[in-house]
N, C-alpha and C positions, 0 to 999 in steps of 0.2 A: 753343399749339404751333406755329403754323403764323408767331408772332412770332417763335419762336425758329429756324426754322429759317430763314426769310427773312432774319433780321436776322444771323446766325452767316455764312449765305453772304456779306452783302455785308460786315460785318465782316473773315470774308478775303480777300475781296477788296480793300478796303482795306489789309489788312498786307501782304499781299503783296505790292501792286504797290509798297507801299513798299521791301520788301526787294529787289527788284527793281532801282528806283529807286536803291539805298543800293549796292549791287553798281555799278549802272552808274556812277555820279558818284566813286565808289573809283576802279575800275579804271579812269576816264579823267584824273583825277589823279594816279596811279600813272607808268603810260604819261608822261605829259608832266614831270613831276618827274625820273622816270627817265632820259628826255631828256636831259634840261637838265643833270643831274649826271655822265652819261655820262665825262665828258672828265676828270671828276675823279681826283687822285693817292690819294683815298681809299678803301682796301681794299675789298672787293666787300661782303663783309656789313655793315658800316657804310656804305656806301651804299645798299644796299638799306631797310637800316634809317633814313637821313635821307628818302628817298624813299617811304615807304610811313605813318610815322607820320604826317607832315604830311595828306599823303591821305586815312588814316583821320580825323584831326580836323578837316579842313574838307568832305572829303563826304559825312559825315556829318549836320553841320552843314547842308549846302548842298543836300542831300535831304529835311533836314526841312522847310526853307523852302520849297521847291518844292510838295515833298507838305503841306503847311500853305496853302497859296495852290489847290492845286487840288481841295482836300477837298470842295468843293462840291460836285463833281461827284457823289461818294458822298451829300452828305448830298441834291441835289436826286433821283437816284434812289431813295434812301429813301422820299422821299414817300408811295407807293405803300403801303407796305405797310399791314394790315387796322389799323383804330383802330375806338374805341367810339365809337359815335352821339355826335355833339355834343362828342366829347372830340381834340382834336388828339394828334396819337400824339410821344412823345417823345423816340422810340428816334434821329430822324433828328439831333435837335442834336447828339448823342453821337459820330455815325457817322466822323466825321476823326479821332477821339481816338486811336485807335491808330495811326494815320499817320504822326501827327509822336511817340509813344510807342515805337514801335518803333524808329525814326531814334535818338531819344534814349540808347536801353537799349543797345542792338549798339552806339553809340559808345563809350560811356562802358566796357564788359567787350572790346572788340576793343581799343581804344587801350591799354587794362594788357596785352592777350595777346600784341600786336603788338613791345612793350620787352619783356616780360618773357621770352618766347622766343627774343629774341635775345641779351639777356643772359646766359640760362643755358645757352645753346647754341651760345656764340661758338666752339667750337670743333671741332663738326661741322658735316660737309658738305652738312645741312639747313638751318644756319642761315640761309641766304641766302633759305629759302623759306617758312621757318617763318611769317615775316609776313601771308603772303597766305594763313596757315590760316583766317580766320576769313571771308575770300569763299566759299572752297570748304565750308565749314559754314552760310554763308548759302544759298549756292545748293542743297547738301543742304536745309537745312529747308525750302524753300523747295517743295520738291517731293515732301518727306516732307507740308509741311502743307498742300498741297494736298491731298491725297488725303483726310488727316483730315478738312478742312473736308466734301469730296462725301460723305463715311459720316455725315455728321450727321442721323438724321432725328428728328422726331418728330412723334407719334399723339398723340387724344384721349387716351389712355390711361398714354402716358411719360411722365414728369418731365422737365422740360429739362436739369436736372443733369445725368441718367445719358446723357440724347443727347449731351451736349456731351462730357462724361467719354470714351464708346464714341470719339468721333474724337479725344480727347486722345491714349488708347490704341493706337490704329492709328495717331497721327502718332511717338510713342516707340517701335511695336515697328518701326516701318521705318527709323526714324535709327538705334536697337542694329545692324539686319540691317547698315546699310549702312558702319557705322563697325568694324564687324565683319572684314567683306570687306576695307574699303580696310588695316585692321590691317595683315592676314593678305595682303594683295599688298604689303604696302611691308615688312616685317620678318618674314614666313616663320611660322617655330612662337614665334616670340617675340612676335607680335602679338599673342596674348592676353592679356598685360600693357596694352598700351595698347586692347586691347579693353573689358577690364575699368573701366580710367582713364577711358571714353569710356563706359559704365554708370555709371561714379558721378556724371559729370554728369549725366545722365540722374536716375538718380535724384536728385542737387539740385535739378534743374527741378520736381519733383513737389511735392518739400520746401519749394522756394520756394511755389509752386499750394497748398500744404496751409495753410501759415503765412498766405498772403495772404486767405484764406475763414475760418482761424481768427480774425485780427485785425479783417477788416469786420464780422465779430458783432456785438461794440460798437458802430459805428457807426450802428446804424440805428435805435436807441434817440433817439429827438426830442429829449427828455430831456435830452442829453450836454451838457456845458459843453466849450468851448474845449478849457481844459485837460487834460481828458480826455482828450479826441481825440487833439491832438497829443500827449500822452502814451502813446498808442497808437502811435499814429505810429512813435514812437522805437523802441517797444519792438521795434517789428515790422521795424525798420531794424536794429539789434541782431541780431537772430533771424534774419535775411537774410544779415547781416556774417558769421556763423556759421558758415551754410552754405558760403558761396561760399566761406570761409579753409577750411573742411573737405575740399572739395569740390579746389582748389589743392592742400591739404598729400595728399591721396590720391595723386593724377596725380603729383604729385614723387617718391613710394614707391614707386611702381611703376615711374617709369622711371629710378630708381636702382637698383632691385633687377634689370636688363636688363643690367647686369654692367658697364657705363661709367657714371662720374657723367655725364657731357655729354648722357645721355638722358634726365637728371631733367627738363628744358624741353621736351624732347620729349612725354612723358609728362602733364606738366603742361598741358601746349595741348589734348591730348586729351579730357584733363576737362573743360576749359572750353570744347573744342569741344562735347562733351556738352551741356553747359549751354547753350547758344546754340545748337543745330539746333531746336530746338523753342518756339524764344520766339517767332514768330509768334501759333502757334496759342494759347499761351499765355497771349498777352496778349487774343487775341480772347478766349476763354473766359473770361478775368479782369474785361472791361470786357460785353460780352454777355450773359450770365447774370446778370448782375443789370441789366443794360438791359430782355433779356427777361422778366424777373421784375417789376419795375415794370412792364412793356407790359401783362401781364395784369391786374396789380393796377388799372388804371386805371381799369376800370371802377368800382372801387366807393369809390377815393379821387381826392382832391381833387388839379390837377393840382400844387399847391402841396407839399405832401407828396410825393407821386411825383417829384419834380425833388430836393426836399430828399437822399429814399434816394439817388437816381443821384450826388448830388453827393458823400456819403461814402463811399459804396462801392463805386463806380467805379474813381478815380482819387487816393483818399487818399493822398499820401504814398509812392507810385510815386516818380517823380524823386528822392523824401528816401533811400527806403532803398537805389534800383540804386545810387546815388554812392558811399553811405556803405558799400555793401558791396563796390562795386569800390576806393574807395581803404583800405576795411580790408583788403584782398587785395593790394594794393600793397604796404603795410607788410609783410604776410608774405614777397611774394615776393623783394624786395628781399634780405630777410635768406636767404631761400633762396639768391638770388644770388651774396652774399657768399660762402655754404661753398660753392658748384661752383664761382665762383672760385678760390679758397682750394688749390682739391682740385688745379684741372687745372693751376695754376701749379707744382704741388710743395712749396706750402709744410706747413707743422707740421699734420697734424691738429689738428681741434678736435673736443672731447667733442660728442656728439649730444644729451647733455643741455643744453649751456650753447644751444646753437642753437635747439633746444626751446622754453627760458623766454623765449629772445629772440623766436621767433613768436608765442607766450603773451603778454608784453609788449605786442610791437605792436596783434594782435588788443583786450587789453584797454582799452590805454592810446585805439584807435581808438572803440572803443563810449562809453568813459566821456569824453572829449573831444565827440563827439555828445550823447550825454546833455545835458551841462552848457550845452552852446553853446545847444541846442533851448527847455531850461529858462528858458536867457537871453531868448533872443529871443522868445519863448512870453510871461513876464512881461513884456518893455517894450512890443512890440507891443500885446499884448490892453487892459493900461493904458493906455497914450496913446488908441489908439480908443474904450475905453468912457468912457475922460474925455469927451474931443472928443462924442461922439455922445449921451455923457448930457444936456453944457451944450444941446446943438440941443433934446434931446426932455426935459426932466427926468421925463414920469412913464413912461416906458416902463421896464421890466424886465431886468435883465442877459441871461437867457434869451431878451430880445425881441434885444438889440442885438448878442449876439452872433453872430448868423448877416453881419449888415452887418461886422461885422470879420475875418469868415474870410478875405474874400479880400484883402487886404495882410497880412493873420497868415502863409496858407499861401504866399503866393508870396515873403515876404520870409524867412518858413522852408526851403522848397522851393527859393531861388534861392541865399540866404545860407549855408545848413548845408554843403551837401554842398561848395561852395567852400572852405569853414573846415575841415571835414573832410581838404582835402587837409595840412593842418599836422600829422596821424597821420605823416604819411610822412616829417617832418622828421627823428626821430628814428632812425631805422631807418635812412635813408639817410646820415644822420653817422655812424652806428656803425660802417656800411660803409665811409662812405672813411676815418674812423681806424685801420682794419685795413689800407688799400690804400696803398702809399707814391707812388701816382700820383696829386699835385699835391691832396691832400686839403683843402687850405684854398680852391681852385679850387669845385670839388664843393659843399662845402659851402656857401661865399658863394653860388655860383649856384642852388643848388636851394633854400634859405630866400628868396633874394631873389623867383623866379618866385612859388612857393608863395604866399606873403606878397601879392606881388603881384595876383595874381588872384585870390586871397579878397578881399582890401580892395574890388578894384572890383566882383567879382560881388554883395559882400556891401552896395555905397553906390547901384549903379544898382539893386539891387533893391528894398530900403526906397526911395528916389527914386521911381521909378515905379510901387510899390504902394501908397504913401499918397497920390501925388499922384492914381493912379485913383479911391482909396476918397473925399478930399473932394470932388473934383466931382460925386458921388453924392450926390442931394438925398435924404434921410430921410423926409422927410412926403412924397413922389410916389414911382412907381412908374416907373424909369428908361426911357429909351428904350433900344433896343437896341443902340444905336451905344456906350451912355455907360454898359451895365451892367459892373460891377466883376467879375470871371472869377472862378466859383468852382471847388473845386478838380478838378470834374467837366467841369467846360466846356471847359475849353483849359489846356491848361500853359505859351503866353507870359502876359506879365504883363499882363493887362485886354483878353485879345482880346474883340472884339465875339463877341454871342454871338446870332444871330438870332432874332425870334421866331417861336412855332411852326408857324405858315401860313409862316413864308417857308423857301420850303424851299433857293435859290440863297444860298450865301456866298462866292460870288465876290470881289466886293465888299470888302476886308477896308483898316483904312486901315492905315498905313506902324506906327502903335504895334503892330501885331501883331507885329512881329517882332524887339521889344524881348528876347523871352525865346529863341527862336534865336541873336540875338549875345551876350549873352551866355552863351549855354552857349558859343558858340565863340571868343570870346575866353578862359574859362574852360579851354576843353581843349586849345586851344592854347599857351597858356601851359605847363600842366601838362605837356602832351604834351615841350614843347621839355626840361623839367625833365628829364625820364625819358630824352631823346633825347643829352642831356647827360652822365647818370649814364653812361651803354652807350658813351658814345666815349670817355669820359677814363679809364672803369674799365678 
């Protein structure tokens, strides 16, 4: 008990300062973009929106790095905390993971909220500010989950679950109270709508928390092959995509039924404001709890086994599903786009059903695209490595070798999917400009060409640097720390070093660490410019 409660405090205190961090690196790229485009002849809310997308996908970016290089600090404080006689304690390697995870998550669901609220709300007097909702719901959670974090405690006598649980609790009922309020001062007796819109994401976050404990089940079975796993993975990626499209098409219902279409975006941000005031604490409780859960077990298992659990159910397939579920929510929103364009220009109605099959579409056409890609890449990876890794050892066992192929399996999964994933949006986003008579062959060539583009490279520098990690990895020794291959518990760049368990300082990190930060930023910046594109020509 007294792991879990030590390890939950510094846990948040590592997301926090990240969120922190991810606020300040925003708002000081905000400020100087803003600047710079001041003089321009281009309308205020398209400025605002050239100015703030960018911001989101490079300080985002530029906080995880920062927070990825100073993580040390948390994990060399870790040290301290109670371990079993003669057993190195393992909670402290772990301790950055959500640092640069939380950077990761609020990039990838702010940058969709950032376009997509300014596209459905081009035409109120919100839009110009609509962008920077997802500061003011970082700085909410931010002080909602503090609070959560201090009610955590627990006794000989609790389960760390329910400790952790009680401060989930108290971080949800203070983001409801407080999304509540700001409704009810920004739109009077009509803020219960978007009060409500700001409970459904709330309750998505749980949705997502339930799904995420449902799916690590499986993983902690020794047992599991590869394919399994990442079979899970998907599914759970799937299951998330769900939610979040669920969670969108609500917010859009509610702030269509506020008696203007132009407050469906409004509406829609709220949700996802929901969704995002509680991913601190959420991700702590995600990565924590089963940290603290191995911490106890240590006593009686080996520390070999105890690293194995942290490693599946940790951080499985995080990065695979936040992507594939923000750009399955892409797809929807877009097409949402489309009918409140549609609306405020005056043209023809369209049936609510045809609009309907077209977010159905997206949504399915999003999962089953993932699926297939995962499938892919899952068969050629795990092949070529247990060939390679058979001819080194011939009498070793599938089940021996496949732990050595995790890590170029999960990070050329992890790094290559969710960039391939953005090719869901191609469709959706041509439907839209065949409907738009604004320069629609423009549109279209530029948003396939970015797309395309930044899948190709996320998808070649990641195979690149996840196989070229896994052969320098000798088979018959026991790697040094500098040279161990990252698996998918350790770090989310591609082969960060990973110290071992006496060392408790990782300062120290060499220049390959932040292999898997540029490309998330080359990645969402690309994408970003896509979406930045669609909102000016549309």
């Amino acid at each position: 008990p007294a792991a879990i409660r030590d390890g939950v405090r510094w846990a948040g205190a590592a997301a926090l300062a990240s969120v922190a961090l991810i606020i300040l690196c925003i708002s000081a790229l905000a400020l100087a973009l803003h600047g710079a485009t001041a003089v321009s002849p281009t309308p205020a809310p398209f400025r605002t929106v050239a100015s703030l997308l960018p911001a989101y996908a490079l300080g985002t970016v530029v906080s995880s790095i920062v927070a990825h290089a100073i993580g040390g600090v948390f994990v060399t404080a870790s040290t301290a905390l109670p371990r079993a006689p003669g057993r190195p304690s393992l909670v402290h390697l772990h301790l950055d993971v959500p640092v640069t995870r939380v950077a990761d998550t609020l990039s990838s669901i702010a940058t969709v909220l950032a376009a997509t609220t300014a596209i459905c709300s081009g035409a109120t007097s919100l839009a110009s500010s609509l962008p920077l909702a997802p500061l003011v719901a970082g700085a909410l959670g931010l002080l909602a989950s503090s609070v959560g974090i201090l009610v955590v405690r627990a006794d000989a006598t609790e389960a760390g679950a329910r400790a952790l649980d009680r401060g989930l609790w108290v971080t949800l009922a203070l983001s409801a109270a407080t999304f509540a309020g700001l409704s009810h001062w920004l739109f009077g007796h009509d803020g219960w709508r978007l009060a409500t819109a700001s409970a459904i994401g709330l309750l998505g976050a749980i949705a997502m928390l339930w799904t995420d404990r449902w799916s690590t089940r499986g993983h902690r079975r020794s047992a599991q092959t590869t394919l399994e796993r990442w079979g899970g993975n998907l599914e759970r990626a799937a299951l998330l995509g769900v939610v979040v499209a669920g969670v969108a098409a609500g917010g859009h219902l509610l702030g269509r039924s506020m008696g203007t279409e132009e407050r469906a975006g409004v509406g829609m941000a709220f949700a996802v404001l929901g969704l995002l005031a509680p991913a601190p604490f959420l991700l702590a409780v995600a990565a924590f709890e089963a940290m603290a859960r191995c911490h106890l077990k240590s006593v009686g298992d080996a520390a070999g086994a105890c690293e194995q659990q942290l490693a599946s159910s940790v951080d499985a397939g995080r990065g695979l599903r936040t992507h594939a579920s923000a750009c399955a929510t892409v797809a929807g929103w877009v097409a949402c786009a489309a009918f409140a364009h549609r609306t405020l220009t005056d043209a023809p109605a369209w049936d609510p059903s045809a609009v309907l099959t077209v977010l159905c579409a997206s949504l399915v056409g999003a999962v089953l695209v993932t699926w297939q890609i995962g499938a892919s890449l899952r068969a050629f990876a795990a092949t070529l490595g247990v060939l390679r890794l058979s001819s080194e050892n011939p009498t070793a066992q599938p089940l021996v070798l496949a732990p050595h192929v995790s890590a170029s399996l999960q990070e050329s999964a992890r790094q290559g999917i969710p960039s391939l994933v953005l090719l869901t949006t191609v469709p959706a986003m041509l439907w839209a400009a065949l409907f738009w008579t604004t320069r629609p062959g423009v549109v279209a060539i530029a948003t396939v060409g970015l797309i395309l583009g930044a899948s190709l490279m996320g998808l070649l520098l990641s195979l690149g640097t996840s196989f070229a990690g896994e052969s320098s990895h000798d088979f018959h020794r026991t790697p040094p720390a500098c040279d161990k291959p990252v698996d998918v518990g350790d770090k989310w760049a591609n082969n960060a070093p990973v110290s071992a368990p006496d060392e408790g300082d990782t300062l120290g990190r060499p220049l390959q660490s932040l292999v898997g930060p540029c490309i998330h930023a080359s990645v969402k910046l690309l994408a970003t410019a896509a979406l930045a594109l669609a909102a000016l020509l549309f």
